[in-house]
N, C-alpha and C positions, 0 to 999 in steps of 0.2 A: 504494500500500500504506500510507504514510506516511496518504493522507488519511483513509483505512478505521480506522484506530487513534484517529486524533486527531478525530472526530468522537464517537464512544462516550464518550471519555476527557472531552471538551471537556461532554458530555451530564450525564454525572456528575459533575462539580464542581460544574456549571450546578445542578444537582437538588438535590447537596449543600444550598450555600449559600440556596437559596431555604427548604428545610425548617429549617436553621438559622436563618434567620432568622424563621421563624414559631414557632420555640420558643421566641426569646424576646421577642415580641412579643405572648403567650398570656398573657391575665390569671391565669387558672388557675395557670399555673408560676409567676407572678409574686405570686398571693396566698399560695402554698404555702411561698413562704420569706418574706413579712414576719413579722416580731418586733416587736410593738412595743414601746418602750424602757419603761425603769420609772417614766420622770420622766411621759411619755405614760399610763402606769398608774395614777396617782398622781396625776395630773392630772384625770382621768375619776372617782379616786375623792373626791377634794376636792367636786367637782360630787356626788356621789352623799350623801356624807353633807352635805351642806347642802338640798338635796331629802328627804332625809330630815326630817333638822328642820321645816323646813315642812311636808311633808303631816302628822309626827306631831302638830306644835302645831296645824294644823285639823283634827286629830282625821280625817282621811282615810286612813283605816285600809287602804282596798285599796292606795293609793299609797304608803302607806308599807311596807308588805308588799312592794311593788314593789322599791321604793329599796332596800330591805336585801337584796332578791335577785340585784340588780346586783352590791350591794356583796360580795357573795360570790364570783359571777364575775369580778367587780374582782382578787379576791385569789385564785382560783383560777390567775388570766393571769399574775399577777406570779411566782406559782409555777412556773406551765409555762416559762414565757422567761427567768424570772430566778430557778432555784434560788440562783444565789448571786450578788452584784454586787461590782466591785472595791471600796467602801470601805464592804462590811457585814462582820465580824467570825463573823456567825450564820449559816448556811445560813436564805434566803428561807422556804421553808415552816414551817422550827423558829420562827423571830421569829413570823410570824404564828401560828401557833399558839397560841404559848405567848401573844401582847400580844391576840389578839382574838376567839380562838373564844367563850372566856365570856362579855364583854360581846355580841355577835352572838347569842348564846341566847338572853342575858335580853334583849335589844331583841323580839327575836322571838317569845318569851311576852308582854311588856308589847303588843305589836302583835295578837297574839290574843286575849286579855282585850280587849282599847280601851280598857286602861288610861292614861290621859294622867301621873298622875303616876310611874307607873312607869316608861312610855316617857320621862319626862323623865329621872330619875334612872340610866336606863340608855345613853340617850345620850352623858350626860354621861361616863359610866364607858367609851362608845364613846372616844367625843374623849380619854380618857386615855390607853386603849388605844392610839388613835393616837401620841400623843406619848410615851409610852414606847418603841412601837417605833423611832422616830424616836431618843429619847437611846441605843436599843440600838446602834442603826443609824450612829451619828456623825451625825446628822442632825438633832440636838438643836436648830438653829436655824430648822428647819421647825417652827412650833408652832402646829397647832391648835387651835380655839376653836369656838364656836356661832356659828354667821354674825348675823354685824350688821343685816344686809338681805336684804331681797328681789333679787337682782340677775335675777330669770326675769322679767321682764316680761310675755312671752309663756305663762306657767302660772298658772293656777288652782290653790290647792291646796287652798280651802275647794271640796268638793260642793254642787252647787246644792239647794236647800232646795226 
């Protein structure tokens, strides 16, 4: 009798644990809870506006159309994951708001024109944007700038002629 129990019983742990451990062994479950961090965010968006800069200074208008669109879902993701972070003062989506929808317009007019010196002049007010929200943010010693270089080896950002 004893053994007629303990085989069903001994069946279902057994079943248990094998579906437990393909639940968590399932990419799917496992990409549905990553978040990733701000500094990760931020990191991605540093690479975005210096791509920017370059395709806008070769005047590569579909690619800089690109880059600003990243950059948007850049600060879309820092929203969704990080409305608010331990040492910002501003709720995430207010800061960005208020430090960078405007200049993001005007990049985005200057990029449909193919206006070159507008897109300069509003990048420039990008990268302020940025470091405002930075001195918002207590982060005032992350200070963006217009990159120095090339560091894409691997990119073209002049159109072949």
């Amino acid at each position: 009798m004893k053994k007629l129990f303990l085989a069903p019983a001994l069946l279902a742990l057994a079943t248990s644990l094998i579906l437990s451990g393909c639940s968590l062994n399932n990419p799917e479950s496992a990409e549905a809870h990553y978040a990733p961090g701000l500094g990760d965010i931020m990191g991605a968006t540093a690479t975005r506006h210096s791509k920017l800069w370059f395709a806008g200074q070769a005047q590569n208008w579909a690619l800089a159309a690109y880059e600003l669109d990243e950059l948007h879902e850049g600060f879309e993701d820092a929203e969704k994951y990080h409305p608010t972070h331990k040492h910002v003062p501003v709720p995430i989506p207010q800061l960005i708001a208020s430090t960078m929808s405007k200049p993001l317009e005007k990049l985005d007019e200057a990029i449909k024109k193919q206006d070159i010196v507008a897109f300069t002049k509003h990048y420039d007010e990008l990268t302020d944007g940025c470091n405002s929200c930075h001195r918002t943010s207590e982060f005032e010693f992350n200070l963006v700038t217009r990159p120095m270089f090339n560091p894409f080896a691997n990119q073209a950002f002049t159109l072949p002629r």
